[in-house]
C-alpha positions as CSV (number, residue, x, y, z in Angstrom):
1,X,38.0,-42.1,26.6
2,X,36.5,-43.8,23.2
3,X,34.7,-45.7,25.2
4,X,32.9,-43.0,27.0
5,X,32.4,-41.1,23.7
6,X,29.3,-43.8,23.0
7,X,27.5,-42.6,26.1
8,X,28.2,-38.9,26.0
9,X,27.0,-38.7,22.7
10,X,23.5,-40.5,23.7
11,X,23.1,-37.8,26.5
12,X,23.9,-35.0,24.2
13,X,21.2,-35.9,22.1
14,X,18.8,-36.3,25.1
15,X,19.7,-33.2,26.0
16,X,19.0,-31.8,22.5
17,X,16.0,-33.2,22.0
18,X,14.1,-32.3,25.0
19,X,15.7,-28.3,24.5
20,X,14.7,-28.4,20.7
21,X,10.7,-28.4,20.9
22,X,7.5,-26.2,21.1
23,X,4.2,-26.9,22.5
24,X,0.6,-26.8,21.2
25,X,-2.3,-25.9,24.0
26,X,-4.9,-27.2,21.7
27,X,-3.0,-30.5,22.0
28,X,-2.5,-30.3,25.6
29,X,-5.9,-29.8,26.6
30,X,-8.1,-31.8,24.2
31,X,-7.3,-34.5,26.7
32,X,-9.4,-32.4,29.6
33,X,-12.5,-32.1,28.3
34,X,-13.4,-29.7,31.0
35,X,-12.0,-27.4,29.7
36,X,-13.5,-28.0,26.3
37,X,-15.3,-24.7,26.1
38,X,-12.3,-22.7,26.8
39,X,-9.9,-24.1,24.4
40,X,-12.6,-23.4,21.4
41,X,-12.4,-19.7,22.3
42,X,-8.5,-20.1,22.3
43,X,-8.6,-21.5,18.6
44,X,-11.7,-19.3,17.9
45,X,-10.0,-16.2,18.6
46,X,-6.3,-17.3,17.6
47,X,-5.3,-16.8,21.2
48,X,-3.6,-20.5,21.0
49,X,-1.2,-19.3,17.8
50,X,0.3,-16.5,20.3
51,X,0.6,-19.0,22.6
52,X,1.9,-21.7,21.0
53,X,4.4,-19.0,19.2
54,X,6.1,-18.3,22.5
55,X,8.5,-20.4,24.1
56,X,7.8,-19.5,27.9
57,X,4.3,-19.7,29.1
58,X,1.7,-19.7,31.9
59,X,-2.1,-20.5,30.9
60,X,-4.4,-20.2,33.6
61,X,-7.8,-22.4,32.2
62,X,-11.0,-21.7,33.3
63,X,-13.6,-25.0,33.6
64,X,-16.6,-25.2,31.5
65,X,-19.0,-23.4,33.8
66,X,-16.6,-20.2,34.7
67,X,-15.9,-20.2,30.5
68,X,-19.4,-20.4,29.5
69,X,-20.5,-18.2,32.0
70,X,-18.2,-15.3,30.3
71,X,-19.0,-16.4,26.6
72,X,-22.8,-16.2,27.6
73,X,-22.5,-11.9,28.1
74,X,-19.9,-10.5,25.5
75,X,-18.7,-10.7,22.5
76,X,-15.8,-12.4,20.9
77,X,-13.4,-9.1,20.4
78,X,-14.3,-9.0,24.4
79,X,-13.8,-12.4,25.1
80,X,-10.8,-12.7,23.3
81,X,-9.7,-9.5,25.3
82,X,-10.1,-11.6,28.5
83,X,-8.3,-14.9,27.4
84,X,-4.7,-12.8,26.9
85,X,-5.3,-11.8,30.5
86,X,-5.0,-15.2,31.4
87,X,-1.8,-15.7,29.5
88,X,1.1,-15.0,31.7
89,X,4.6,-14.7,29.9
90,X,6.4,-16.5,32.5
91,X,6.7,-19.6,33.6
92,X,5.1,-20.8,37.4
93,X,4.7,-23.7,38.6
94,X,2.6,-24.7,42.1
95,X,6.0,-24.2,44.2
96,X,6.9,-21.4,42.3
97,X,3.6,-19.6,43.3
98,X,4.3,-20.1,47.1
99,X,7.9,-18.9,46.4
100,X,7.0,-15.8,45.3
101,X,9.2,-13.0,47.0
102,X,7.5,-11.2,49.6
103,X,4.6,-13.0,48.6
104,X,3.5,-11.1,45.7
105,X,4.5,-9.7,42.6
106,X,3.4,-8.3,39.3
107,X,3.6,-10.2,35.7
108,X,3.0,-9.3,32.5
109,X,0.4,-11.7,30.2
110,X,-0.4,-11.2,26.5
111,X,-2.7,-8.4,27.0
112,X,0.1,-6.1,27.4
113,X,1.8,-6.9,24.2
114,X,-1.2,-6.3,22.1
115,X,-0.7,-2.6,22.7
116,X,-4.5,-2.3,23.7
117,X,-3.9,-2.5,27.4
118,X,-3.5,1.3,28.6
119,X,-0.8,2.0,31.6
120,X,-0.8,-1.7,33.7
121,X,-4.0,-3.2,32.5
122,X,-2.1,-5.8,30.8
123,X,-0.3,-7.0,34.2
124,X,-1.9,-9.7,36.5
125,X,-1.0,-9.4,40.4
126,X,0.1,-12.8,41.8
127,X,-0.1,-13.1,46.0
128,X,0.2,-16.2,47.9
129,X,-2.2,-15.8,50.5
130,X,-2.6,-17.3,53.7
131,X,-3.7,-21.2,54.4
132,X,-1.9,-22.0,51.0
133,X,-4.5,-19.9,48.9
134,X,-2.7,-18.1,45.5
135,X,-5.2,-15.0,44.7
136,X,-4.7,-13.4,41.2
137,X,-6.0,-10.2,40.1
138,X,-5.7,-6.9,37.9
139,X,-2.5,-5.2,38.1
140,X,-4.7,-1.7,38.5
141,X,-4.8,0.0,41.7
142,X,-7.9,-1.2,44.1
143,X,-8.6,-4.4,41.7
144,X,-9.2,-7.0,44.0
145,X,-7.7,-11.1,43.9
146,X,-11.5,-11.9,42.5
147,X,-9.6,-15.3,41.0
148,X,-7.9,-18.3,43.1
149,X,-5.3,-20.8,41.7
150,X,-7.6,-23.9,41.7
151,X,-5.4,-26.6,40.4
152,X,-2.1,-27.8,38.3
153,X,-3.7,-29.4,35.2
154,X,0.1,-29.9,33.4
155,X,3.6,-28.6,33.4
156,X,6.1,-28.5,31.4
157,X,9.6,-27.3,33.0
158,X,10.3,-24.8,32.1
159,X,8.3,-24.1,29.2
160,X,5.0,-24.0,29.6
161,X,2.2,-24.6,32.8
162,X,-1.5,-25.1,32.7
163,X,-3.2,-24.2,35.9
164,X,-6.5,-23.4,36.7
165,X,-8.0,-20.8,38.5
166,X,-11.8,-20.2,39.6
167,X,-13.1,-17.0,37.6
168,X,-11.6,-15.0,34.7
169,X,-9.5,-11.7,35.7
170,X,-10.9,-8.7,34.5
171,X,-9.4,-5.6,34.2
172,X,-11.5,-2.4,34.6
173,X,-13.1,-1.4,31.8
174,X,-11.9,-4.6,29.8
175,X,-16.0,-5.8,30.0
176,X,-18.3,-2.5,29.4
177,X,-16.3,-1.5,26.5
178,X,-18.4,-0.8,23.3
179,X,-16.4,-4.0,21.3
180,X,-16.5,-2.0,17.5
181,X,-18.4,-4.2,15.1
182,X,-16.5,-4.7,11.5
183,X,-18.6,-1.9,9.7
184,X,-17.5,0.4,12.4
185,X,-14.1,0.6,11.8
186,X,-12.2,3.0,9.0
187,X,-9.9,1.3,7.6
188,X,-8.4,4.8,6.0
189,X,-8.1,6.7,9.2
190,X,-6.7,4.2,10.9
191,X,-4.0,3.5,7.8
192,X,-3.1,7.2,8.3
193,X,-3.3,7.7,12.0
194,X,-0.3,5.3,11.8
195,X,1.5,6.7,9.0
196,X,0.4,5.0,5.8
197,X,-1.6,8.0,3.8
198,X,0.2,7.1,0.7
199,X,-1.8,3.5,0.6
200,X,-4.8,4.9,2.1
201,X,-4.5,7.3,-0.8
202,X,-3.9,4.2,-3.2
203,X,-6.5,2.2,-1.9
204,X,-9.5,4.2,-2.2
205,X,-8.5,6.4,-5.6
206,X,-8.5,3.2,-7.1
207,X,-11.3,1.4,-5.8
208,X,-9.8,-1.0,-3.6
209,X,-11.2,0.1,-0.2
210,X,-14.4,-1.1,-1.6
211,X,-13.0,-4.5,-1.9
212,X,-11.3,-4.5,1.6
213,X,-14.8,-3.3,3.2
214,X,-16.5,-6.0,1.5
215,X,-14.2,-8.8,2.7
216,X,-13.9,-7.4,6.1
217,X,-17.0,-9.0,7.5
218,X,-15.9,-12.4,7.4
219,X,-12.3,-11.2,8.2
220,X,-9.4,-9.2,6.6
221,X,-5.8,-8.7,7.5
222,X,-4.0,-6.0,5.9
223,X,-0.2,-5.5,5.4
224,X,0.3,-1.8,5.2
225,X,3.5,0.0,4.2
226,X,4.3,3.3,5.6
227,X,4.9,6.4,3.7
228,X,8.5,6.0,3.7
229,X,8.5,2.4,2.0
230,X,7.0,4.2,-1.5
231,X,10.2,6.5,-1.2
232,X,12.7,3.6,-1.5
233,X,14.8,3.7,-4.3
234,X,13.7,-0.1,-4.6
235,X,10.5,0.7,-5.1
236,X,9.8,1.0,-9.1
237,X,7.5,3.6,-10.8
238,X,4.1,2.5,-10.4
239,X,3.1,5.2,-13.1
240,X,4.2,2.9,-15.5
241,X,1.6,0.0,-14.4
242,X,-1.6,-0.4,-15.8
243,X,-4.7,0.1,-13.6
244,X,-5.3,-3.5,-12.9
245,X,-1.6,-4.3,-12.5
246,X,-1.8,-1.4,-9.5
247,X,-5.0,-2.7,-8.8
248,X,-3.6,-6.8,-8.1
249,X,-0.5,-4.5,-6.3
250,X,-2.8,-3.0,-4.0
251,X,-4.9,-6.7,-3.1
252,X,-1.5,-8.6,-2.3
253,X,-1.3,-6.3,0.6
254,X,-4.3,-7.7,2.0
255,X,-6.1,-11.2,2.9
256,X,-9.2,-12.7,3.4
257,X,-9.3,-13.6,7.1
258,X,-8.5,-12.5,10.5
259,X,-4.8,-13.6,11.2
260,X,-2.9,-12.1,14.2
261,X,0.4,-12.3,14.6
262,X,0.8,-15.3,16.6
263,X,-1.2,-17.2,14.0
264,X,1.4,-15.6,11.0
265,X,4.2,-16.8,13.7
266,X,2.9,-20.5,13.4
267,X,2.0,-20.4,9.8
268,X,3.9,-22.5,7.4
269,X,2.3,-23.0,4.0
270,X,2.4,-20.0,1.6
271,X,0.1,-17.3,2.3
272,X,-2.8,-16.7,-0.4
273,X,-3.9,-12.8,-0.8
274,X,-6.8,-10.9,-2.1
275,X,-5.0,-11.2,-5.2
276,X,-4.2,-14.4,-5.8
277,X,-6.3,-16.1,-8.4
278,X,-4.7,-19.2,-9.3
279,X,-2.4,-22.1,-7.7
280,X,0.7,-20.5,-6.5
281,X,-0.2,-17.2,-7.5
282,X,0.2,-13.3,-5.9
283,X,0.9,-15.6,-2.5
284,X,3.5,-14.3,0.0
285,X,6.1,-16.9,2.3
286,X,6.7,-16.2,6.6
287,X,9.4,-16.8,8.0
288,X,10.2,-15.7,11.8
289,X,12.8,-15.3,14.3
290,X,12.2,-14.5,17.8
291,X,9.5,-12.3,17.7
292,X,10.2,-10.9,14.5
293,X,8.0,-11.8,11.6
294,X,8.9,-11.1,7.8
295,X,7.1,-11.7,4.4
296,X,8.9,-12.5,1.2
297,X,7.3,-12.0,-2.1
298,X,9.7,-13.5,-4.4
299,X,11.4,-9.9,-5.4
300,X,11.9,-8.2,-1.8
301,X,10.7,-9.2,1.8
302,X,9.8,-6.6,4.3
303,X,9.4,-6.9,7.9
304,X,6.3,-6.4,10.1
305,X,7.2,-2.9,11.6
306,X,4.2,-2.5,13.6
307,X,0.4,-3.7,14.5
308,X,-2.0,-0.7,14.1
309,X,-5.4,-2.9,15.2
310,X,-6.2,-6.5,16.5
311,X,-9.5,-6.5,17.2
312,X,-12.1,-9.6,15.6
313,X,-12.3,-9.5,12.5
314,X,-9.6,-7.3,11.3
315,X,-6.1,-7.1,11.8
316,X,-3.7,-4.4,10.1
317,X,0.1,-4.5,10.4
318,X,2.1,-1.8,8.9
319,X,5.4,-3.2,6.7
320,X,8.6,-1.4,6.0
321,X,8.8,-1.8,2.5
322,X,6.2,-2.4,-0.3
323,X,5.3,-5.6,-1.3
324,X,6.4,-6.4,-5.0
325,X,4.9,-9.6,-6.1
326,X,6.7,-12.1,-8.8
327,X,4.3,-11.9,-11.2
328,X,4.2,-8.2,-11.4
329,X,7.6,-7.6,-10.7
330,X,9.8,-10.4,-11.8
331,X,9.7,-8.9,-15.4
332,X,9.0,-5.7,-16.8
333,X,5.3,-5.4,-16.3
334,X,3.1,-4.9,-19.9
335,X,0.2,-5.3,-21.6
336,X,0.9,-9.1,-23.1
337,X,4.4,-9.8,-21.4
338,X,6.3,-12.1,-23.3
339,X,7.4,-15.8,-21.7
340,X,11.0,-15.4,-20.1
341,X,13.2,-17.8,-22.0
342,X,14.7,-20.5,-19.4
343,X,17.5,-21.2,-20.7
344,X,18.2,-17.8,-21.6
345,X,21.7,-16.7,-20.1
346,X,21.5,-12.9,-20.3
347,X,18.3,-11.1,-18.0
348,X,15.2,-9.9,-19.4
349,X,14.2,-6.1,-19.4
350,X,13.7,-4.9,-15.7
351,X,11.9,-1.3,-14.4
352,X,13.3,1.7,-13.7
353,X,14.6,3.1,-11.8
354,X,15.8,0.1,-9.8
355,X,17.6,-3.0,-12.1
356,X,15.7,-6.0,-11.2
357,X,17.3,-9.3,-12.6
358,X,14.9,-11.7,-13.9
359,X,13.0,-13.0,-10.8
360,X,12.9,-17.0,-10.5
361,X,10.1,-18.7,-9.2
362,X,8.8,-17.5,-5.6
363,X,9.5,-20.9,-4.2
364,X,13.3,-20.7,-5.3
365,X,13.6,-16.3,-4.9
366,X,12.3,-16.8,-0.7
367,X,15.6,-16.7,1.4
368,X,15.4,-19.9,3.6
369,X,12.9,-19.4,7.1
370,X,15.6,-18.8,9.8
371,X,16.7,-21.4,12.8
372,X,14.5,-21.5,15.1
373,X,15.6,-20.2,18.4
374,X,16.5,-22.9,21.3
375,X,13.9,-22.0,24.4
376,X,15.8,-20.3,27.1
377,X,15.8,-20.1,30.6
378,X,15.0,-23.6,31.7
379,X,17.7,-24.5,34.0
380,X,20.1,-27.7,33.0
381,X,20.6,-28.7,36.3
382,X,16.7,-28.6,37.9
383,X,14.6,-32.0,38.3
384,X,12.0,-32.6,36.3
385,X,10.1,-33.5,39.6
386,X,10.4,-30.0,41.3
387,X,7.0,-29.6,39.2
388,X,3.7,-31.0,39.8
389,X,2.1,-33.3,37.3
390,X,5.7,-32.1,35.3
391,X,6.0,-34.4,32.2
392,X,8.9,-35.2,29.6
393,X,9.3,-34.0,26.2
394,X,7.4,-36.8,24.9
395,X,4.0,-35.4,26.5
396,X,0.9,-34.5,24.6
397,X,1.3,-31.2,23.2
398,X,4.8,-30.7,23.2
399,X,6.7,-31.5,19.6
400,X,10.4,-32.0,17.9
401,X,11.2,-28.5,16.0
402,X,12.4,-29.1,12.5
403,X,15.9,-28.0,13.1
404,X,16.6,-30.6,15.1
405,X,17.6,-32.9,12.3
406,X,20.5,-30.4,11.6
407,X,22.0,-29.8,15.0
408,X,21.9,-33.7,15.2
409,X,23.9,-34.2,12.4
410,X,26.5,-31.7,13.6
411,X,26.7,-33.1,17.2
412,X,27.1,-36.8,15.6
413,X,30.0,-35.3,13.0
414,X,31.8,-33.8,15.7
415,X,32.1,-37.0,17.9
416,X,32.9,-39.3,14.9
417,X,36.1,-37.2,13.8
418,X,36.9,-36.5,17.4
């Protein structure tokens, strides 16, 4: 038995390490540069964050000639629209498309969860066809299988597959939609069509909209909370703040730059906000689990309830509670706060009506990210061969998570005192 222990201990960690992972589809297909063109528009419009976010995936690449024939006629909120399409969230593999019961089926793709895809736009109809051909085509009735599986380019069971097809899907309507340019969009109505008039109120009485509108053309994402966050008991009296203190409140809600939620999924380093004018200053700290993304402040964190618009360049979440920065927040905000002693026992003075204790430094107040969740639904007991062109763990694109290090640790502890 003790000498076994040596051996099942190696293949526990095998097994650990190839379950433990995540891939990157910039990584995996920089080494095809023919498909160069398509995997620019997959950073260029974020696409390859939501991607690379999920743990279960099917990209369906279009060569250099098909991408760049699409590019050449819309724009990028278009194109962008047209990538998700190709993004199915389930794994197939060549055998698995000839396998397909009763030879066709429907599939959602990352259109769908963007909540921009009306009824079952966002689905992609897979049929094997006869003489080996695999059509694929909108999920809409009378859309025909314009597109034809092509090629495997690279798989990884059961994770994520790259295959390419021969045209882009298209989903009616997804092309001769007016795409709304930045200066077309109200930032206001939209913040109260989805139930946030109290900051649509607070941003324009006090001159912020201005700001936002100015910042939008180059990009903006907005963190919005609803009407019910400013009714928290949490929330102190922002009577009591000084204009610019509401006025820095208002900018940490908001960032230069377009980032989705797949990119705040994959996003590690602090984030900086329209506020932040120094080093570590008015940022805010991500941490996810599953699909659920939260932002933490230092004070409070608050989760992303909802997205109200993803369309290039601007992005605008709603959040269940308001954001209270450190520097605001930490201390009772006046005039010419004094330092905070620190090595003072006892708290400083906090706002009413809530107590807040004196804050510590953001880095040290953010609750640690969460574990990240083991990729499911890859079968223990399947070859690695059942897959064509299927690779190990140790293939380009495909990395170690952090938490590896931990669960090592605890499988090694457990076999030394056994």
């Amino acid at each position: 038995m003790a000498a076994s222990q040596p051996i099942l201990l190696f293949l526990a960690l095998t097994a650990l390490t190839a379950t433990i992972s995540a891939h990157n589809i910039t990584d995996i297909l920089s080494g095809h540069p023919e498909y160069s063109v398509f995997n620019g528009y997959l950073s260029q419009t974020k696409v390859a964050d939501d991607i690379n976010s999920r743990q279960t995936i099917t990209v369906l690449v279009l060569n250099n000639a098909a991408m760049s024939a699409l590019a050449a006629k819309h724009p990028l909120s278009v194109i962008k629209k047209a990538l998700s399409l190709l993004v199915l969230l389930d794994y197939y593999d060549p055998p698995k498309l000839h396998q397909i019961s009763k030879g066709t089926t429907l599939t959602t793709t990352l259109y769908q969860t963007t909540g921009n895809a009306p009824g079952n736009l966002g689905f992609v109809n897979i049929t094997d066809l006869q003489g080996g051909k695999v059509g694929f085509g909108s999920a809409a009735p009378g859309s025909k299988l314009d597109s034809s599986y092509t090629k495997s380019v690279k798989q990884i069971p059961y994770n994520v597959s790259v295959l390419e097809i021969n045209s882009p899907i298209i989903a009616p309507g997804m092309l001769t939609a007016p795409a709304p340019s930045a200066s077309d969009v109200n930032i206001t109505a939209a913040l109260e069509k989805a139930g946030c008039k109290t900051f649509a109120s607070l941003i324009t009485t006090n001159g912020v909209k201005k700001t936002y509108e100015s910042a939008l053309e180059k990009g903006l994402t907005i963190f919005a909370p609803n009407d019910e966050a400013f009714k928290a008991p949490s929330v102190p009296d922002l009577s009591k703040l000084s204009n610019a203190e509401i006025v820095s409140l208002l900018l940490y809600h908001a960032r230069a730059g377009y980032t989705p939620l797949g990119t705040l999924k994959t996003t590690k380093d602090p984030l900086t906000t329209l506020a932040t004018n120094g080093a570590g200053k008015y940022e805010l700290k991500v941490t996810t689990a599953g699909d659920e993304v939260t932002l933490h402040t230092g004070v409070d964190s608050s989760r992303i309830a909802d997205t109200v618009l993803d369309s290039t360049p601007l992005a605008i979440f709603t959040v269940g509670d308001v954001l209270l920065p450190s520097e605001l927040f930490g201390k009772s905000p006046s005039p010419a706060p004094a330092p905070v002693p620190t090595t003072s026992p006892s708290p400083a003075p906090v706002l009413a009506p809530s107590p807040v204790s004196v804050a510590p430094s953001p880095a040290t107040a953010s609750p640690p990210a969460p574990p990240t969740d083991t990729p499911g639904g890859a079968p223990s007991d399947a070859p690695s061969h059942d897959s064509e062109n299927s690779t190990s763990d140790n293939g380009a694109g495909h990395v170690k998570a952090s938490a590896l290090g931990a669960v090592l640790v605890t499988v090694i502890s457990s076999f030394v005192l056994s």
